[in-house]
N, C-alpha and C positions, 0 to 999 in steps of 0.2 A: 504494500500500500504506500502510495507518494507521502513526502513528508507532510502537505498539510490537508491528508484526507480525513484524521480525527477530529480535525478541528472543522471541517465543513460540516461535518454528521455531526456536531453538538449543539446542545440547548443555548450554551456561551455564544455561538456565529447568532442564531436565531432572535436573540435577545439585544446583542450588537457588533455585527460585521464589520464595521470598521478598523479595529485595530488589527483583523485578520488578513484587511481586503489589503493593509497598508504593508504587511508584509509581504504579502503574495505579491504585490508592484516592486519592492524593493529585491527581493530574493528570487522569484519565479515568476513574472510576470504574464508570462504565456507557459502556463501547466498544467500536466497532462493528471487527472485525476481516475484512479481505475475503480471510483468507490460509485461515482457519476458518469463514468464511460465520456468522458470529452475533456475536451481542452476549455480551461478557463484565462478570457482575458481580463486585467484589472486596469490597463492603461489607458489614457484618453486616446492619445491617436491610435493603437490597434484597435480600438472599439468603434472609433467613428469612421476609420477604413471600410471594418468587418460590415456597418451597417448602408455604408454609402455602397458599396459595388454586387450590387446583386447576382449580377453573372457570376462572381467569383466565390462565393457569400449564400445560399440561395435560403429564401423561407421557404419550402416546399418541403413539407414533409418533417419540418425541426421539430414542433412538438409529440412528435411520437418516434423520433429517432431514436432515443433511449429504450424505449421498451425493448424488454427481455424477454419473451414467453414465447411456450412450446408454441405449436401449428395449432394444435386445435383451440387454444384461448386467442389467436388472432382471428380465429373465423368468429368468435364468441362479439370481439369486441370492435367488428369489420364497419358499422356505423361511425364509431366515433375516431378511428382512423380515418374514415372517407372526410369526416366534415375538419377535421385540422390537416384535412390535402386541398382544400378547396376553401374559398372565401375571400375575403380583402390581408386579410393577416397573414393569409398562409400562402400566397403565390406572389410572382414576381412580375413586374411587367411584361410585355405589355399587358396580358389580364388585370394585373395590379390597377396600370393606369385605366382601364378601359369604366370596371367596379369604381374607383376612388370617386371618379369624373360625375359618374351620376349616383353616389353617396353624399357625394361633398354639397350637394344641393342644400341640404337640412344643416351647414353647418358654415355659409357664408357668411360674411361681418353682420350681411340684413339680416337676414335670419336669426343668428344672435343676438341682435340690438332689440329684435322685437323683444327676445325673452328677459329681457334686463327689467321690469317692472315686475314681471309674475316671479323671478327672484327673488327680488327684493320682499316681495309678499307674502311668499312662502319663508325667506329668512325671519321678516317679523314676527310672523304667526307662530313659528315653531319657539322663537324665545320667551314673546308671551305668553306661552305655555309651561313655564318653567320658573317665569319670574318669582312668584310667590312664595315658592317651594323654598328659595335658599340653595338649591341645589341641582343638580341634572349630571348624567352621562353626557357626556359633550356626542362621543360618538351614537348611543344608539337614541337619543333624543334630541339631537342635530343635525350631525352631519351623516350620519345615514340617513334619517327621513329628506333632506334637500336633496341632494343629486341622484334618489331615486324617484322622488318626486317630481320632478323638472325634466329628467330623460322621460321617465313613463308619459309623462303628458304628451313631449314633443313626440315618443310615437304614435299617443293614442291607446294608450293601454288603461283599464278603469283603475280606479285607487282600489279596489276590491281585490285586486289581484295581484297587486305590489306584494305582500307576504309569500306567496308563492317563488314568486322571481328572487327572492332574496333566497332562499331555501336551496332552488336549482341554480343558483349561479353561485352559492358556496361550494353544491358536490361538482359542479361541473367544472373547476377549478383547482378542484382537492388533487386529481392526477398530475396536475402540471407542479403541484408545490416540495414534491418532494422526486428526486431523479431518478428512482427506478421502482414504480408503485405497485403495489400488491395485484393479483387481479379482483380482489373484495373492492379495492378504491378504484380501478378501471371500470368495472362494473355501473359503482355507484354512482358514478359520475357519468357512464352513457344511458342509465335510465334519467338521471336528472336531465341531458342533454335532450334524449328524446320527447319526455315531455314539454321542453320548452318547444321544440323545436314544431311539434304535432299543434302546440298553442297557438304559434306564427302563423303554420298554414290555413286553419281555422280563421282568425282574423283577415289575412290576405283574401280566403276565399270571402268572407264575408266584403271587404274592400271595395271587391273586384264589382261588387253588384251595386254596395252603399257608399259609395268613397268618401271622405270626411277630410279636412285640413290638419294632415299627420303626416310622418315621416313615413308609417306603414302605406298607406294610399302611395305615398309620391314615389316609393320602391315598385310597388305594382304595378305603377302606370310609367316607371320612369323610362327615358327614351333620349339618347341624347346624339345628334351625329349620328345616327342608324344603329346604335349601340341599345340592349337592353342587359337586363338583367335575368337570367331563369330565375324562378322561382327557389332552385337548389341555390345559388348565390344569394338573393335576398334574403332567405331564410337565415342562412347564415351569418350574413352581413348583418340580422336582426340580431342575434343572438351574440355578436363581437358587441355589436353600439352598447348595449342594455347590461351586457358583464362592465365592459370599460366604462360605459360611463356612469357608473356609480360605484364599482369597488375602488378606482385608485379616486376618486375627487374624495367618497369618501376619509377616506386616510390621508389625503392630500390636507385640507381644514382641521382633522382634529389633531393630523402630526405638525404642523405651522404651529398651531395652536399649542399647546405641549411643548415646544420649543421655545416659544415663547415664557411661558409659565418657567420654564428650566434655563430663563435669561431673562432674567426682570427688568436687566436695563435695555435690552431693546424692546421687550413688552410695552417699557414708559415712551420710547422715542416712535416706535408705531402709534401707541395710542396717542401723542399728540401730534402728530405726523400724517395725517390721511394722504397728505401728496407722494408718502412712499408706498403705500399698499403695493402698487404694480410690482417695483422693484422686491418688497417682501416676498409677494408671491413667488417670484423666480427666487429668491433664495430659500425658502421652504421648499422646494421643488429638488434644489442643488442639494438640500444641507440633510434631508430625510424624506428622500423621494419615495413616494408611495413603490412606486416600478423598479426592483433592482436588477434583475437581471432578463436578459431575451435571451435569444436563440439564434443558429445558422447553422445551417453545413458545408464544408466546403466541396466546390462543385468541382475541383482537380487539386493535383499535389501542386503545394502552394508553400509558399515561408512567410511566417510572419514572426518577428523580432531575432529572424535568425534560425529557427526552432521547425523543422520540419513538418508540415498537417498534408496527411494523405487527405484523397480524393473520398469521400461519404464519411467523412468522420465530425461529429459534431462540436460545435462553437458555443460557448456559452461565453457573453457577454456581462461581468457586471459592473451596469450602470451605475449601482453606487457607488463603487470603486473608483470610476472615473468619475464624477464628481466629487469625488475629495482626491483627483491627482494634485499633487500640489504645483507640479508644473504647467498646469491652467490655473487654478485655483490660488492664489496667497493664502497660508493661514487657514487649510481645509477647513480645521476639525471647527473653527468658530463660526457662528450665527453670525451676520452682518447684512443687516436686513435696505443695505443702500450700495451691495455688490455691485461694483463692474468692471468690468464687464463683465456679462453672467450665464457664460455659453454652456451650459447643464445641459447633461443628454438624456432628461428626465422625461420629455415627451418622444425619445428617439431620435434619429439622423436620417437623412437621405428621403429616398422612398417613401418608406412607411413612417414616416415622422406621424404622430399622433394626428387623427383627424377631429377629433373632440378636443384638442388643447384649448381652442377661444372660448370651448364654452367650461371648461375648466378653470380659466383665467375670468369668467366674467362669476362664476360660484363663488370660490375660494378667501375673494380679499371681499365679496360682498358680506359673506358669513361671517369672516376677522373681522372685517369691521363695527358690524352689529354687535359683535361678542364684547369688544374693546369700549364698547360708548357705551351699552346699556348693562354692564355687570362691573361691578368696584370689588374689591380687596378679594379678586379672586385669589383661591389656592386651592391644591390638591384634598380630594378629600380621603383620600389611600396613599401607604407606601407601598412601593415593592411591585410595581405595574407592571404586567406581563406583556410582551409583544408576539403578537403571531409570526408566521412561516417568511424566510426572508425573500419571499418572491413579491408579494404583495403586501408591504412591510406595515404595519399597523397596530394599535396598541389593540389588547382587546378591550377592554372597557378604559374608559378615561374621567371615571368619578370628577367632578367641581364641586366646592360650595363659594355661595358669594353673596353679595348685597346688590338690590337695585339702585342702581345708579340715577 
């Protein structure tokens, strides 16, 4: 086993990777892990290489490259291999560009701009529901109820059915968070998969007859340049938009926020600062990015930092890690919520750079701010806070108590 495979398989990475990812850059920057079957990189430039050149780099096929299992458990689990070989995430141009082009519709500045009120609205509602109390989970009576509340709208999904999607896009998830997973958790995760996925076509078919001002309508109908989408891509593309954009924005706000709380003096210079919001958000982004690490394979024997990668062998990327390289970064490991320049590979490079980041950027510092102006002498109301799996990096609960402001 490589020298730092016990330390990736422990509870210490999961709780804080950083002093790990700092070593892996200094000592083995590009290494090979037999514990995870891939090569990991921690450096800024190999990683924004790996994600800029697709031909060389491919997504097709990366989140199931790892799997280990006999024949008869791939025929078992042949659905949810097909849907991470297809979609916006999982292929490369031109398909990549052909899907982005008529997805990106729902996620123009206008489009955006429109949602900037029903934010704002859903952010007040949800604090005045809390004020009284003294108290609240920042995460599951905040910043999970907004950004799945605000995606389900823009697809058109009822709030009746939010509980659901939160349930299936935690198993469907669960395969990806750990590198080589049971088939009890492949399993679990393609019936979760399947049901959303049966839910999609339900609504689309419903669409197709009753069309409504949503993102699912405008997939159904969309058409761009002679370009459409099947139904097998929409579907899919439904189920990327609805996981993405509510598990990292989630984590995105309540780990700002917490960083915050665990640096009181830029908490004070935020809170009287609104003209920094934007630039905070990019540093909460840089400093405790919900997204630590992606994927690739390489599509021929290649070198990167010197270090040999045959042809079909898989790339893991982590993003955290380059965001605290220090040769972009001055002074990683600190919060500096007036960063710049502040090039964080927190939404991605190249290609696939996040196609929700505007409306991640229009959530995030609306939420901070609301939190900042209408709660005084916040603090913790627990020690000893556990953070979940380091893919989707998150605390799991984040207790507050405070006074109304």
């Amino acid at each position: 086993m490589g020298q730092f495979d016990s330390d990736l398989n422990s509870d210490a990475f999961n709780q804080n990777p950083y002093p790990l990812y700092h070593r892996m850059r200094d000592e083995a920057p590009v290494y090979w892990s037999d514990s995870w079957g891939c090569w990991m990189l921690t450096r800024y430039e190999d990683i924004t290489r790996t994600l800029h050149d697709y031909q060389s780099f491919t997504s097709l096929g990366r989140l199931t490259a790892s799997l280990d299992l006999p024949e008869p458990m791939w025929e078992k689990v042949a659905p949810l291999v097909r849907h991470y070989s297809q979609g916006l995430i999982n292929v490369d141009p031109p398909d990549h560009t052909r899907m982005r082009k008529l997805v990106h519709m729902a996620f123009t500045p206008r489009a955006i701009r429109k949602m900037q009120s029903y934010v704002q609205d859903i952010v007040d509602r949800l604090i005045e529901e809390q004020l009284e109390r003294g108290e609240m989970d920042v995460i599951w009576d905040f910043s999970y109820p907004l950004p799945v509340t605000v995606i389900a709208e823009m697809m058109g999904i009822p709030v009746a059915d939010h509980a659901k999607f939160k349930a299936w896009s935690g198993e469907i998830v669960g395969f990806m968070a750990t590198p080589k997973p049971s088939a009890e958790v492949l399993l679990k995760s393609q019936a979760a998969l399947l049901a959303m996925q049966q839910y999609f076509r339900d609504i689309f078919a419903k669409r197709r007859n009753e069309p409504e001002d949503d993102l699912i309508t405008a997939l159904a109908r969309a058409e761009l340049e002679g370009d459409k989408l099947t139904e097998e891509e929409a579907v899919s593309s439904c189920v990327t938009i609805l996981i993405g954009g509510h598990e990292t924005t989630t984590y995105l706000i309540a780990n700002g926020f917490y960083a915050l709380l665990q640096n009181p003096d830029q908490f004070r210079r935020l809170r009287d600062a609104p003209e920094l919001d934007a630039s905070a958000t990019e540093e909460f982004l840089r400093y405790e990015g919900p997204f630590q690490r992606n994927r690739r394979i390489a599509t021929r024997d290649l070198q990167i930092g010197g270090v040999n990668i045959k042809k079909g062998q898989l790339i893991v990327q982590f993003l955290g890690a380059a965001n605290r390289d220090p040769t972009h970064f001055p002074n990683p490991d600190a919060l500096d919520i007036s960063r710049t320049p502040n090039k964080h590979l927190a939404f991605g490079y190249g290609p696939h750079f996040c196609l929700g980041a505007p409306l991640a950027r229009l959530e995030a510092p609306t939420a901070i701010r609301a939190l900042l102006q209408r709660l005084k002498n916040v603090r913790l109301a627990e020690d000893g806070l556990e953070w979940n799996s380091a893919l989707f990096r998150g605390l799991k609960s984040l207790p507050i108590q405070f006074e109304r402001a």
